[in-house]
Backbone as a ProteinNet text record, in pm:
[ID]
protein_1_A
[PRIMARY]
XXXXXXXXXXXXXXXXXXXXXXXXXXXXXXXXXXXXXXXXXXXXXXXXXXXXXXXXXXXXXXXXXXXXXXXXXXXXXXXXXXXXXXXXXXXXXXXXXXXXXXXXXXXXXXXXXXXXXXXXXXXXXXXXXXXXXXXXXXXXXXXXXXXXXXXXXXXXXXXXXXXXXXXXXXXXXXXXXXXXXXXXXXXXXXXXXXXXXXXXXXXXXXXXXXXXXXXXXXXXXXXXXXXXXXXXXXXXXXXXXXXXXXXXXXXXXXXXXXXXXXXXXXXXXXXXXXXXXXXXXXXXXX
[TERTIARY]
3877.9	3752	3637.1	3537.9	3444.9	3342.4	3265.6	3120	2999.1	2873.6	2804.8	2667.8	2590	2509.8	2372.9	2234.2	2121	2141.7	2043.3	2065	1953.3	1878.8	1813.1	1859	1801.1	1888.3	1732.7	1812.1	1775.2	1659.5	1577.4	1410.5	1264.4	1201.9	1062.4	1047.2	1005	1033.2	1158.6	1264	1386.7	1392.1	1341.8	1329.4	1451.2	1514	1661	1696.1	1536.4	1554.7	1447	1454.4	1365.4	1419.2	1274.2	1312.7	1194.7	1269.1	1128	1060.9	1102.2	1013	898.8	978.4	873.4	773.5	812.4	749.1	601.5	503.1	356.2	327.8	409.7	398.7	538.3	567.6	694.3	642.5	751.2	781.3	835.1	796.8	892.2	896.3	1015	1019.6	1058.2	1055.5	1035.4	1065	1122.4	1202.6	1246.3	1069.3	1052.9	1011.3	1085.6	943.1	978.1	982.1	1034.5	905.5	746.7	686.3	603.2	679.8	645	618.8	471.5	492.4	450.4	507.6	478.1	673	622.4	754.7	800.1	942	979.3	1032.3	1076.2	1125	1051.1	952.4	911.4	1035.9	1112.7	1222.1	1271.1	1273.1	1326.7	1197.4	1062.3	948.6	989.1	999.7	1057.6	1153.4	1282.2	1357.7	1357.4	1292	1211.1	1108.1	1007.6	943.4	972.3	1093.2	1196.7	1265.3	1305.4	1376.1	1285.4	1188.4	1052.6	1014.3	988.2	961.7	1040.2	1161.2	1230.9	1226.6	1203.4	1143.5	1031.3	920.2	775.5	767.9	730.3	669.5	559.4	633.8	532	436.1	359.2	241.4	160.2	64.7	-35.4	-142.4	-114.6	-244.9	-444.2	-444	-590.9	-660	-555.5	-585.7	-546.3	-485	-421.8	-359.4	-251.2	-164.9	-47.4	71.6	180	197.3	165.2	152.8	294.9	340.7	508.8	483.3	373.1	410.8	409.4	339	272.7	380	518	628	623.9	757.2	768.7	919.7	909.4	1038.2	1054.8	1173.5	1178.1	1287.1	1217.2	1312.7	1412.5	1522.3	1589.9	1512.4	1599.6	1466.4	1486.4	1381.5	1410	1409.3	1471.3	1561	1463.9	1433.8	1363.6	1428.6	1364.7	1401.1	1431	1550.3	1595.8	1558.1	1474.2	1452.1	1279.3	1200.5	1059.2	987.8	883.5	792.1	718.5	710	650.9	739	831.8	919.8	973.9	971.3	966.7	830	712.4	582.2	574.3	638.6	647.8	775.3	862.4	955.1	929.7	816	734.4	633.5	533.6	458.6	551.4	592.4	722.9	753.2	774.2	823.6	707.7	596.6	440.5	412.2	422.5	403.7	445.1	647.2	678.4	661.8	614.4	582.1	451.5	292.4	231.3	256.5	324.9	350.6	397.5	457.9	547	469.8	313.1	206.4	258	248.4	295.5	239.7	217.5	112	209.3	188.8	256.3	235	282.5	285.8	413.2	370.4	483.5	466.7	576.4	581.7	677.8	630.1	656.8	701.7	790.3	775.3	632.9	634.9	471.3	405.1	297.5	185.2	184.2	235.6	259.5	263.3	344.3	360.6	315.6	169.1	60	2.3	35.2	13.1	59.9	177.9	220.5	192.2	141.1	95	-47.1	-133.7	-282.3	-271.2	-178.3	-154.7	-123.9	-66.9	17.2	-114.7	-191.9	-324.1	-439.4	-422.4	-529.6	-463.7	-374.4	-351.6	-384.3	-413.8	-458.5	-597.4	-638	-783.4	-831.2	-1019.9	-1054.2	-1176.4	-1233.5	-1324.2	-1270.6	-1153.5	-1122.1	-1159.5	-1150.8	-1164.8	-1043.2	-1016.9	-910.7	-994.8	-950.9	-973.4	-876.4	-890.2	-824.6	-835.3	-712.4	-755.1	-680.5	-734.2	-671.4	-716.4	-662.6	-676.3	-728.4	-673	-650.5	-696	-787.3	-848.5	-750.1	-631.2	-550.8	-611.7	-719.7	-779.3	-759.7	-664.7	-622.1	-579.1	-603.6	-580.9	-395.2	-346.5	-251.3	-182.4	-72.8	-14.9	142.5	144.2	289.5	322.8	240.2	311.2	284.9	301.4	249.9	133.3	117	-1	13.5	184.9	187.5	243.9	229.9	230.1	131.2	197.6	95	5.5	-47.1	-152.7	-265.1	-219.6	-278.3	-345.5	-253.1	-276.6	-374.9	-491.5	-598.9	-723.9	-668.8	-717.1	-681.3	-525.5	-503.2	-564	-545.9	-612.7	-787	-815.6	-1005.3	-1001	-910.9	-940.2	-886.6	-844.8	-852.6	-935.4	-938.3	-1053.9	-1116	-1256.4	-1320.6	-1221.3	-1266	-1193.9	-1305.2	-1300	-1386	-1264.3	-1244.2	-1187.1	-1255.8	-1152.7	-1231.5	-1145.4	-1194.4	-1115.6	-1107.2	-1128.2	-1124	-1152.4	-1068.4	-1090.1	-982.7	-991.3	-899.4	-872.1	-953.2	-973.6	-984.8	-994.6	-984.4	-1108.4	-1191.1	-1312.9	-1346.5	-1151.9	-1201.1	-1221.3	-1180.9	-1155.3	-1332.1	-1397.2	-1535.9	-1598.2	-1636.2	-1662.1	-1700.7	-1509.6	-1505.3	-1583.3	-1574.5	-1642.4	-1777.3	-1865.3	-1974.4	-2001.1	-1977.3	-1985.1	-1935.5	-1839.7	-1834.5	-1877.5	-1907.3	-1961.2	-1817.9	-1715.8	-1594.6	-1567.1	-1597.3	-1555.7	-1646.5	-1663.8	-1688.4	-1615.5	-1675.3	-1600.8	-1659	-1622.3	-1694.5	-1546.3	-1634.5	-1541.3	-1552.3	-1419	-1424.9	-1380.1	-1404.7	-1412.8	-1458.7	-1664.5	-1770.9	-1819.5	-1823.2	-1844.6	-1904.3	-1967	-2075.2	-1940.2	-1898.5	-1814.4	-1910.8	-2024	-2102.3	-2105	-2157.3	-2205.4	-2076.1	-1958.8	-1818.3	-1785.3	-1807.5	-1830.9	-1909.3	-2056.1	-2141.2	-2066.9	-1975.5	-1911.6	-1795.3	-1767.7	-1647.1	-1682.4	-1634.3	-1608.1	-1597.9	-1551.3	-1531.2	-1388.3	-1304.7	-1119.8	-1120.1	-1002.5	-980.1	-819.8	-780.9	-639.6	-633.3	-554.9	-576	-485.6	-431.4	-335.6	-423.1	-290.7	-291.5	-231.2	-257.9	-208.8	-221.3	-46.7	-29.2	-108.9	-153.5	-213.7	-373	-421.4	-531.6	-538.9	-428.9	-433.1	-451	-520.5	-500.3	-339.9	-362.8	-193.9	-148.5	-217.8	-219.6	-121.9	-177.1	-100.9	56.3	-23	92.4	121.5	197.8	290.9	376.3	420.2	546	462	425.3	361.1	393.3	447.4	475.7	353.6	207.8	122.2	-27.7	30.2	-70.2	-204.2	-360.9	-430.9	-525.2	-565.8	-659.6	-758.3	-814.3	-980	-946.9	-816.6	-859.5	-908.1	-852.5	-918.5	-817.8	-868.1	-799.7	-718.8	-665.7	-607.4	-715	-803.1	-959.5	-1053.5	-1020.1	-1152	-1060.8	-929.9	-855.6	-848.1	-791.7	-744.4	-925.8	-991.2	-1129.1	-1210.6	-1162.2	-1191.4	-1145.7	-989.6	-903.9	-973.1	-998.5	-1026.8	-1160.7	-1234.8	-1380.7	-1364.1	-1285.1	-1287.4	-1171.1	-1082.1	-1025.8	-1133.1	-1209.1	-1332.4	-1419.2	-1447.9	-1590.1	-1504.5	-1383	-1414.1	-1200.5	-1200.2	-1033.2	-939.4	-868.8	-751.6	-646	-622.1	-524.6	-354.2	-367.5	-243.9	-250.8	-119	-127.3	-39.6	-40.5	52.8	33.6	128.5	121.6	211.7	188.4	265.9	278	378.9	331.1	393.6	481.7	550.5	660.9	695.1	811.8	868.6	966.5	974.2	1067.9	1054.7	1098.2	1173.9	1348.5	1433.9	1394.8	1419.1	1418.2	1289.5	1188.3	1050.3	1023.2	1028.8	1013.5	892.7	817.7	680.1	611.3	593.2	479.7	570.6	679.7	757.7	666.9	695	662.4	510.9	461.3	283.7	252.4	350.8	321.2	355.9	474.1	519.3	400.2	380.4	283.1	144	71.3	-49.3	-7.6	87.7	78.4	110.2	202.5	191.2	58.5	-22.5	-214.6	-246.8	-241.6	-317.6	-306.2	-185.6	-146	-196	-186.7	-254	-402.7	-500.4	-629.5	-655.8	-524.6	-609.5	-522.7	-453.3	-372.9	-448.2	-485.3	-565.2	-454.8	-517.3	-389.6	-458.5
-686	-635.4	-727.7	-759	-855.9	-767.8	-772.8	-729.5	-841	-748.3	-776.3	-768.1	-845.9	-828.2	-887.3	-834.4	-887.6	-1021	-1122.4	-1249.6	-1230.9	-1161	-1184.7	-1124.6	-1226.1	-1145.8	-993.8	-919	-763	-852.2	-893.8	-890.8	-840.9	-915.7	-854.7	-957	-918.6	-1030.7	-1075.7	-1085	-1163.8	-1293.7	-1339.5	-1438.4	-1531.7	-1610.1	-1695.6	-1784.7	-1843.9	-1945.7	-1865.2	-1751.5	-1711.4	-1820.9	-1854.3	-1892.8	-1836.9	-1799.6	-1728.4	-1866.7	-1950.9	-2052.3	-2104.8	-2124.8	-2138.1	-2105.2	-1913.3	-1804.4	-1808.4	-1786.8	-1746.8	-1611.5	-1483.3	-1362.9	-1291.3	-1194.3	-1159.7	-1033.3	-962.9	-807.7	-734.6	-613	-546.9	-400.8	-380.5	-225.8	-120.1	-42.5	35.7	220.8	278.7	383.6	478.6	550.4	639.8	770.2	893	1012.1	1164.7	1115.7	1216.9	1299.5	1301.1	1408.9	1445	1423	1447.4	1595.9	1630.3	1807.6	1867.7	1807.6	1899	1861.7	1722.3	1650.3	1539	1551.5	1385.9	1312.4	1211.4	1148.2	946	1004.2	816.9	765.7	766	713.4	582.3	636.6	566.5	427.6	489.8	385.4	249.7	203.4	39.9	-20.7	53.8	17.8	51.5	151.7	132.7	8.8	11.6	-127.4	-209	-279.1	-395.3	-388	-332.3	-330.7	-386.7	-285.6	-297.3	-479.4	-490.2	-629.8	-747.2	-701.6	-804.7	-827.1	-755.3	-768.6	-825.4	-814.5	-880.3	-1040.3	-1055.2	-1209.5	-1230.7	-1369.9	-1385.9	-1471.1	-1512.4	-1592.2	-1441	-1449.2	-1347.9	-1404.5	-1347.8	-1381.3	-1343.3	-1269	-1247.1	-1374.4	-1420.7	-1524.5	-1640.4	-1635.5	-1754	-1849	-1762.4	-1824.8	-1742.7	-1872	-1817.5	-1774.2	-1683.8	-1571.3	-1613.9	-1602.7	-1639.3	-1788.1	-1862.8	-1983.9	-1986.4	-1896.4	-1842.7	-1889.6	-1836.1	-1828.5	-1693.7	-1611.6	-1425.7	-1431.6	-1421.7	-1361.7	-1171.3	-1158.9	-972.1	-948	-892.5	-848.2	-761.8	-715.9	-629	-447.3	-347.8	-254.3	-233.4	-155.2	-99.6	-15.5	41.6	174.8	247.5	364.8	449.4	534.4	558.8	650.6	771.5	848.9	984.2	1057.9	1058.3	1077.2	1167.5	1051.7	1100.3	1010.5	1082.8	984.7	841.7	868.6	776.7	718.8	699.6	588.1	500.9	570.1	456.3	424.2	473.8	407.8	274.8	272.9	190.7	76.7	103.7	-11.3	-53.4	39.8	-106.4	-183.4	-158.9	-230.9	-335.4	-314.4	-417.6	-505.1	-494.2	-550.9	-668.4	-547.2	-643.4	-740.5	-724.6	-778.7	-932	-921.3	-1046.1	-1122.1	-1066.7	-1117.3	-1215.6	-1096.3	-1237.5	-1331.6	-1304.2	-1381.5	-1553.7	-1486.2	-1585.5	-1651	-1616	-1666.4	-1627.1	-1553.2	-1524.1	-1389.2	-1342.6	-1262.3	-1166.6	-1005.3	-895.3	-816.6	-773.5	-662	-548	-433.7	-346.7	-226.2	-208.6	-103.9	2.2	85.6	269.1	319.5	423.9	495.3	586.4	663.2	721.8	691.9	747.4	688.6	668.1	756.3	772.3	601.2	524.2	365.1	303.9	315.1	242.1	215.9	350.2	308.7	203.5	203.4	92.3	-67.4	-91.6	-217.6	-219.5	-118	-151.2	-141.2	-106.6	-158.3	-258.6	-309.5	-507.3	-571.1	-556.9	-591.8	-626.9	-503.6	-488.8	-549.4	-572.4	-692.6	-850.3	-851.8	-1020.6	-1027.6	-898.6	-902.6	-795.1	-850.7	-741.9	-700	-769.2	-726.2	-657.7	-552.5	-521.2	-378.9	-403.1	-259.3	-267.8	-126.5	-39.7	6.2	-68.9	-52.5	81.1	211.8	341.1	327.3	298.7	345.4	466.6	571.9	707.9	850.1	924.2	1066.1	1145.9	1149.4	1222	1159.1	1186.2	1160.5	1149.8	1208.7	1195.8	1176.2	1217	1270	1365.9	1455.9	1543.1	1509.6	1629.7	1547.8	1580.4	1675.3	1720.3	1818.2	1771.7	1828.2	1881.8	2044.5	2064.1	2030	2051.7	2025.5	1860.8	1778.9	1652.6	1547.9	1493.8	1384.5	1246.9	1233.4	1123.6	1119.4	1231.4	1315.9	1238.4	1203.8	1144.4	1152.4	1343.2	1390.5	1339.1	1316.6	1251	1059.5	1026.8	854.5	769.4	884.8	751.7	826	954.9	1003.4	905.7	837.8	762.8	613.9	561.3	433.2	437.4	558.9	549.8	514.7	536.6	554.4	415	315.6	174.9	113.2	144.5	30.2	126.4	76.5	80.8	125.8	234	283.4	285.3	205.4	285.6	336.5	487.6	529.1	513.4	530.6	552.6	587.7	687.1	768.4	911	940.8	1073	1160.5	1314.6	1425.1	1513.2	1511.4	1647.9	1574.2	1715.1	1718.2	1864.5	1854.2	1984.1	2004.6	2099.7	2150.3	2082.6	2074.9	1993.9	1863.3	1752.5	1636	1639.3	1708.7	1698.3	1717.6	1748.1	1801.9	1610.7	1574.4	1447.5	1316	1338.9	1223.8	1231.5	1350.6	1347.5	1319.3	1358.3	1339.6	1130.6	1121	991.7	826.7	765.1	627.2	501.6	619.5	473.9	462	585.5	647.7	608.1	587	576.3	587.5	682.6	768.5	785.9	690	702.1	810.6	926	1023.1	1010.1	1050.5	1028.8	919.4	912.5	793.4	733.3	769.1	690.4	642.4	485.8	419.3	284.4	274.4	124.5	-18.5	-68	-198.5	-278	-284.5	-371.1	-275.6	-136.3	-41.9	-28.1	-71.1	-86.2	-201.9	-315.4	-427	-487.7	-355.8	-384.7	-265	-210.9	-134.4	-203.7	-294.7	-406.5	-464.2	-541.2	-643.1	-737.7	-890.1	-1008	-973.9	-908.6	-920.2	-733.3	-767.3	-588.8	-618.7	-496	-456.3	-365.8	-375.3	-269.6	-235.1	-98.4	52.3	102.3	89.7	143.1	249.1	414.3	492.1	557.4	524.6	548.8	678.4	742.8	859.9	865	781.2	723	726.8	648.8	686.9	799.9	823.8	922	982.5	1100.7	1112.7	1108.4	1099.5	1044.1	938	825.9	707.8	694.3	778.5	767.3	894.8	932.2	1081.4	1135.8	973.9	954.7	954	1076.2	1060.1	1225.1	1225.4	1398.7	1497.1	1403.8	1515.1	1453.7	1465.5	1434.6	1461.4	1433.9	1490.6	1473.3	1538.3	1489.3	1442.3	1359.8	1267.3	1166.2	1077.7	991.6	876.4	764.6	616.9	551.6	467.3	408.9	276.6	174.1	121.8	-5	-11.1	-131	-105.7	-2.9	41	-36.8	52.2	-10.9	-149.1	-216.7	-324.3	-439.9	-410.7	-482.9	-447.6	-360.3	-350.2	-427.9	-401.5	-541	-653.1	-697.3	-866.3	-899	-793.6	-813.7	-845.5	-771.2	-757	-957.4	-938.4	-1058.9	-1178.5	-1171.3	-1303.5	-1272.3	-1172.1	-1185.8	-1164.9	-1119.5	-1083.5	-1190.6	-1129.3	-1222.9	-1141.1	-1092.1	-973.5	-999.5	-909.7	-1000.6	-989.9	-808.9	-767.4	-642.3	-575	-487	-416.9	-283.9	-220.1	-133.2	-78.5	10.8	151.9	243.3	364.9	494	556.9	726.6	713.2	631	630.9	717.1	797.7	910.4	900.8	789.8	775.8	936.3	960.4	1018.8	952.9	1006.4	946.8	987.6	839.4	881.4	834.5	773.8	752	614.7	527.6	411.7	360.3	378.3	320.1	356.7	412.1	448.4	356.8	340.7	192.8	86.7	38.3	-72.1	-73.2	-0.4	10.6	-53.1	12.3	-5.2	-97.4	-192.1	-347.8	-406	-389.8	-509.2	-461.8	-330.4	-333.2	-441.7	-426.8	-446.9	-603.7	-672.5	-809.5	-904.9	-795.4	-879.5	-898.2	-753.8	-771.9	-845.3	-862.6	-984.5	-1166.7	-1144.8	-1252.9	-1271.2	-1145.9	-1144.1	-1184.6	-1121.7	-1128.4	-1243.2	-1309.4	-1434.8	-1569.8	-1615	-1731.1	-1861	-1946.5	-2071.7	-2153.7
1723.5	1780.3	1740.2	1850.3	1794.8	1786.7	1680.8	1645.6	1630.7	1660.1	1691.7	1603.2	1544.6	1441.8	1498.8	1451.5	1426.6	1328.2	1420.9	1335.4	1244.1	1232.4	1116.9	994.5	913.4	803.4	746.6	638	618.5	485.8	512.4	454.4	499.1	498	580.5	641.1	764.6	853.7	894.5	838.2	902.4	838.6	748.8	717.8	708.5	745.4	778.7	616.1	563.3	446	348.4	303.5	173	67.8	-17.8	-131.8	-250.4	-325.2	-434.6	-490.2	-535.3	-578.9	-501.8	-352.9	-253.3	-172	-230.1	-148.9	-218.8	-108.9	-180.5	-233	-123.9	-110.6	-151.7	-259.7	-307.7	-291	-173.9	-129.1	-253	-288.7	-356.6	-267.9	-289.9	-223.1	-334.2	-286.4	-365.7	-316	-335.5	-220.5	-291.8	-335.6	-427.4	-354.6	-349.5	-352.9	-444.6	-515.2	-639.8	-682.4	-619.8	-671.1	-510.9	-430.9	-286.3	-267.7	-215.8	-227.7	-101.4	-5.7	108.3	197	271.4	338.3	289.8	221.1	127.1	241.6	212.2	344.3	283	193.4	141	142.2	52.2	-9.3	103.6	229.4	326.6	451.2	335.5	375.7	412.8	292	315.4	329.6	368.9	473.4	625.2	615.8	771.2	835.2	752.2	756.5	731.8	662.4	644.3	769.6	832.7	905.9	1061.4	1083.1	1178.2	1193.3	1071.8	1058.6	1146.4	1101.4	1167.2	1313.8	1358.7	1516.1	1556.5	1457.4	1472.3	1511.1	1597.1	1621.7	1506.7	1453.1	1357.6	1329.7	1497.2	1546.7	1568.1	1470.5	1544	1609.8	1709.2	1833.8	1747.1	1693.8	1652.1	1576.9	1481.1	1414	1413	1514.7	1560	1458.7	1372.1	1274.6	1264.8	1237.9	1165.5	1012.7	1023.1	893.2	802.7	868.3	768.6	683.9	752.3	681.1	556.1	496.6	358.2	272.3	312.9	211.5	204.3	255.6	221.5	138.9	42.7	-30.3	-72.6	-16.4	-44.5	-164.1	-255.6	-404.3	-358.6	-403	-387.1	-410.1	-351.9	-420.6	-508	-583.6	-745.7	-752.3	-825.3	-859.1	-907.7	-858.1	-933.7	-986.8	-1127	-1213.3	-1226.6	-1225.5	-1191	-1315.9	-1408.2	-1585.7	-1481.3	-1490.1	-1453.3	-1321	-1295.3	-1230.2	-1335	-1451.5	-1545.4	-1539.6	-1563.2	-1624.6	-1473.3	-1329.1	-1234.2	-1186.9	-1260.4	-1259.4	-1372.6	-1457.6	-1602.1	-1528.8	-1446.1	-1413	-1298.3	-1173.1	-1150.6	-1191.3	-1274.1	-1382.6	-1433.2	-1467.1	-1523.9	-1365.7	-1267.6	-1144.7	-1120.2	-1102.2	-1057.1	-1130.2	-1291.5	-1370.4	-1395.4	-1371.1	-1320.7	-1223.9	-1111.3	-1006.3	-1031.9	-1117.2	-1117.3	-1261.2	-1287.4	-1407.2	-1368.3	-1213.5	-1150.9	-1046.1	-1071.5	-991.5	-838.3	-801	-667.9	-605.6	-521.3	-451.1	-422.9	-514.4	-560.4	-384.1	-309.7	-234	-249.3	-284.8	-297.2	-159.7	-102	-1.8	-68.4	-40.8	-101.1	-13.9	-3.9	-115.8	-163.7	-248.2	-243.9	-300.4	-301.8	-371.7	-539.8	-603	-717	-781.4	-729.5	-792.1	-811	-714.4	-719.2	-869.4	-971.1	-1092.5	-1172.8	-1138.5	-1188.1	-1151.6	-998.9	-999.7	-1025.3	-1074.1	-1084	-1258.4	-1304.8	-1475.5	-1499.3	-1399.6	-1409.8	-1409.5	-1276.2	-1235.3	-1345.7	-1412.7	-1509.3	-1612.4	-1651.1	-1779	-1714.9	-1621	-1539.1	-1506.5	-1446.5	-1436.6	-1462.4	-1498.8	-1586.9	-1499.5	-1411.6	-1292.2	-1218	-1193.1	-1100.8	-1040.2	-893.6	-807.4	-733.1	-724.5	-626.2	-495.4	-348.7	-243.9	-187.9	-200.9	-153.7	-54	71	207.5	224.7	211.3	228.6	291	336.6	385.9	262	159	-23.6	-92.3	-196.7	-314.7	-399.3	-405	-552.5	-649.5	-667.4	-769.8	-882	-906.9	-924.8	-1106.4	-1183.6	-1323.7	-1329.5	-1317	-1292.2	-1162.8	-1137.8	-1020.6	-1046	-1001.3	-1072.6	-1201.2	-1318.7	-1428.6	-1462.5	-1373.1	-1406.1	-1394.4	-1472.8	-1458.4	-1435.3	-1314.3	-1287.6	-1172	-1083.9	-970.2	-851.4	-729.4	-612.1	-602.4	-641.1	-603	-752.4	-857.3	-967.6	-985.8	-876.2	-899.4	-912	-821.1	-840.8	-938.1	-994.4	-1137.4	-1251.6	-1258.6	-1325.3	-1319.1	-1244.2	-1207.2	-1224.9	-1180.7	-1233.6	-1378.5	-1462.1	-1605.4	-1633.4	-1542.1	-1588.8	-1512.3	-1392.4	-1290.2	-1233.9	-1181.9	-1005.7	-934.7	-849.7	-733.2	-607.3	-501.6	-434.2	-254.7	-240.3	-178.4	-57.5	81.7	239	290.6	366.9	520.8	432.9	335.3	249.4	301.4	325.4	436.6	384.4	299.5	191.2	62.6	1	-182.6	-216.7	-300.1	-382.1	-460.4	-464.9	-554.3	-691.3	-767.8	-890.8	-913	-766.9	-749.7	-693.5	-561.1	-575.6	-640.5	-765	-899.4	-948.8	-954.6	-1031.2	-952.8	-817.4	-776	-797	-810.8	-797.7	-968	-1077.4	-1214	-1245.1	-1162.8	-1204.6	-1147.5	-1268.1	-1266.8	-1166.6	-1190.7	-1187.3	-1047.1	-961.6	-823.6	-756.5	-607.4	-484.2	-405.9	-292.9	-221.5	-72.5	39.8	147.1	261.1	273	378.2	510.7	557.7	682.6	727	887.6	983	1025.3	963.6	1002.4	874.8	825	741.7	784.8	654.3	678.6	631.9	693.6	616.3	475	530.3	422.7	305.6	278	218.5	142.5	167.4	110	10.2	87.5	25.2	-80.1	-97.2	-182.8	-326.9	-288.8	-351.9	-474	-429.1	-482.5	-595	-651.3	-776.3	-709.5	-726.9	-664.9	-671.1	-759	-730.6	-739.7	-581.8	-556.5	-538.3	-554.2	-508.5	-403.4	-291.7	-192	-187.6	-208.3	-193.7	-49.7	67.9	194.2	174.9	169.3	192.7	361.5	456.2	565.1	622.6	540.5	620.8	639	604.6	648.3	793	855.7	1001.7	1058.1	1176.4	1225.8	1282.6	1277	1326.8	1426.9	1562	1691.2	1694.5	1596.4	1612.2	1470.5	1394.6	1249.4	1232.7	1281.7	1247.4	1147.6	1118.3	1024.5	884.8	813.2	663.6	623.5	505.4	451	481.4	469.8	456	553.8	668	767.1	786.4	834.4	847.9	906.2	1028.9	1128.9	1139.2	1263.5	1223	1116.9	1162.6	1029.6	1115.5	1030.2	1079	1166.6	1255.1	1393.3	1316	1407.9	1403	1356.9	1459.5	1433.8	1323.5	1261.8	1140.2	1033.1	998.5	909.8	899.7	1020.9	991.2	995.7	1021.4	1005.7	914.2	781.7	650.5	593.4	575.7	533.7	590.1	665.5	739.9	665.5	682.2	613.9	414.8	381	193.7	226.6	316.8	249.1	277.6	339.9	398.4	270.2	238.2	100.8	-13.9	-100.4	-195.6	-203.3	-345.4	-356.7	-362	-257.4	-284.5	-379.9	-441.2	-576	-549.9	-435	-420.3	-351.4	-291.6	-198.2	-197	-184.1	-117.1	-30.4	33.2	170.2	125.3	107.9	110.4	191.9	176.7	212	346.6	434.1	541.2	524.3	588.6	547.6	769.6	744.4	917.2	946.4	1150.1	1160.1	1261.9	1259.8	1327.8	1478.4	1515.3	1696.4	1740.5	1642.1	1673.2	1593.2	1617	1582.2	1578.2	1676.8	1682.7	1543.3	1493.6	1375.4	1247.5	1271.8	1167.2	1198.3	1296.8	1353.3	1335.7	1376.2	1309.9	1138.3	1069.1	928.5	912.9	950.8	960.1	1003.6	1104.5	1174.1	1091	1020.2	949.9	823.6	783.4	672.1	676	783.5	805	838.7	875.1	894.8	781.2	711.2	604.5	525	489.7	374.6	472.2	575.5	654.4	631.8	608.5	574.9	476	401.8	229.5	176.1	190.3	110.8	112.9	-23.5	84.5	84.3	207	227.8	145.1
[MASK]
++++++++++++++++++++++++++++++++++++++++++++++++++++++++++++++++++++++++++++++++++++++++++++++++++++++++++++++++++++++++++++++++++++++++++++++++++++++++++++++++++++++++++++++++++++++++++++++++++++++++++++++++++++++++++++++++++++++++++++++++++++++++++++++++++++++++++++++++++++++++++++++

C-alpha cells in the first residue's frame, strides 16, 4: 500500500532545514491546561498552530518580507508537570531561560496562560526595565484562584510583583482585581476595544514582552478559547499594536496562549498561526 504524507516536516512553519544554531527565533510549545476553569482543551493549542503553520505562505504581503528568513527553530514540547501548576511554571522558566541564554528570540505558544510566568521570570533575570504588554479579555489579576496562586486566573497578579504590566482589550474582572488596578503603581489597564495606540506606548519601558492571550479576539472571529468574551478586539487593532510597540520600543519575546481548538473548525487555528507569524515579523529585529 502506498501512503501518502505532508512534505513538510511537523514544526512551525514546515520548516524543511531547521537549525538551532542558525535559528534567530526558537518556538517552544508548550501543551499545558491543568488550572483551566471553565473549557480545557489548551493542551492541544500548539499543535494546532504547529500544524496551521505549515500551510502558511511565508512571504507576507503587508510587509513585504519573508518572515522565515529570520531562522525558526521548534523545541520539542515540554512536558508539563502532573505534581502542580508551579513546578510546570518553574520548567518553563528553565526552557526560556536557555533559550536566551542561547541568545535567541524566546516565543512560547500555550497552552494557558498560567506559563507566561515562567517566561516573564527568565525575562526578568536579563532585563530589568521591563514591561508586560497584556493583550487580553481578563485581568488575571486575581491573588488566588481555587486554592491556588499559580492558577491562569492569578498570572498577571504574579508578574505585577516582578514587572510593569500594562493590559488591553480588558472586559471581565472581578471587584477585587478593580480594587487592585486602581490602588496600583505597577498596573495599567486600558478596557475594551477603544484605545489610544500612543497613550499605550507612552505606557511602556524601552524593553516589553508581549503575552497574546487568544481571547482578546472577539469571538466572531476566535471561538476556539475556554473562556470567550464579547466586544473584544478585531483582527487590525491587535495586530497594529504589535506593529506599532515593535517600530518604537525592543520586543524581547512572545507568547500566544489560551487557543483551546475546536474539531471540525480550523479557521480560528489558522488565525493564531498566521497572528502570531506577523508578530514575531514586527517585533524581531533583522
Amino acid at each position: 500500500m502506498k501512503l501518502f504524507y505532508s512534505k513538510a516536516p511537523f514544526n512551525f512553519l514546515g520548516v524543511s532545514d531547521q537549525s538551532f544554531n542558525n535559528a534567530k527565533v526558537v518556538i517552544l510549545p508548550v501543551p499545558y491546561d491543568g488550572t483551566t476553569s471553565y473549557r480545557a482543551g489548551t493542551r492541544d493549542g500548539p499543535k494546532a498552530i504547529i500544524d496551521a503553520s505549515r500551510f502558511m505562505e511565508h512571504y507576507d504581503v503587508e510587509t513585504k518580507k519573508t518572515i522565515s528568513d529570520l531562522g525558526f527553530f521548534t523545541l520539542d514540547e515540554l512536558e508539563p508537570s502532573s505534581n502542580s501548576a508551579e513546578e510546570t511554571i518553574m520548567r518553563v522558566q528553565e526552557a526560556v531561560q536557555d533559550i536566551l541564554n542561547a541568545k535567541k528570540f524566546p516565543v512560547v505558544i500555550g497552552g494557558e496562560h498560567s506559563i507566561t510566568l515562567g517566561a516573564v521570570r527568565a525575562f526578568s533575570n536579563v532585563y530589568k526595565n521591563l514591561t508586560i504588554l497584556q493583550i487580553d479579555a481578563h485581568s488575571d489579576l486575581r491573588d488566588e484562584w481555587e486554592g491556588s496562586r499559580y492558577s491562569h486566573a492569578c498570572v498577571m497578579k504574579r508578574c505585577s510583583e516582578i514587572a510593569k504590566i500594562t493590559q488591553v482589550g480588558i472586559r471581565s474582572i472581578s471587584k477585587e482585581e478593580a480594587d487592585l488596578i486602581k490602588s496600583s503603581n505597577n498596573i495599567k489597564t486600558f478596557f475594551g476595544n477603544a484605545f489610544d495606540v500612543n497613550n499605550i506606548l507612552e505606557s511602556l519601558t524601552d524593553n516589553v514582552y508581549i503575552t497574546i492571550d487568544i481571547d482578546s479576539l472577539d469571538p466572531s472571529i476566535m471561538p476556539s478559547t475556554g473562556t470567550p468574551e464579547p466586544d473584544g478586539l478585531s483582527w487590525k487593532q491587535v495586530l497594529g499594536l504589535v506593529d506599532a510597540v515593535g517600530k518604537k520600543k525592543n520586543v524581547v519575546g512572545i507568547d500566544l496562549v489560551e487557543l483551546a481548538p475546536i474539531p471540525g473548525n480550523v479557521a480560528p487555528d489558522f488565525l493564531a498561526a498566521k497572528l502570531l507569524y506577523k508578530a514575531i515579523g514586527y517585533s524581531v529585529k533583522t
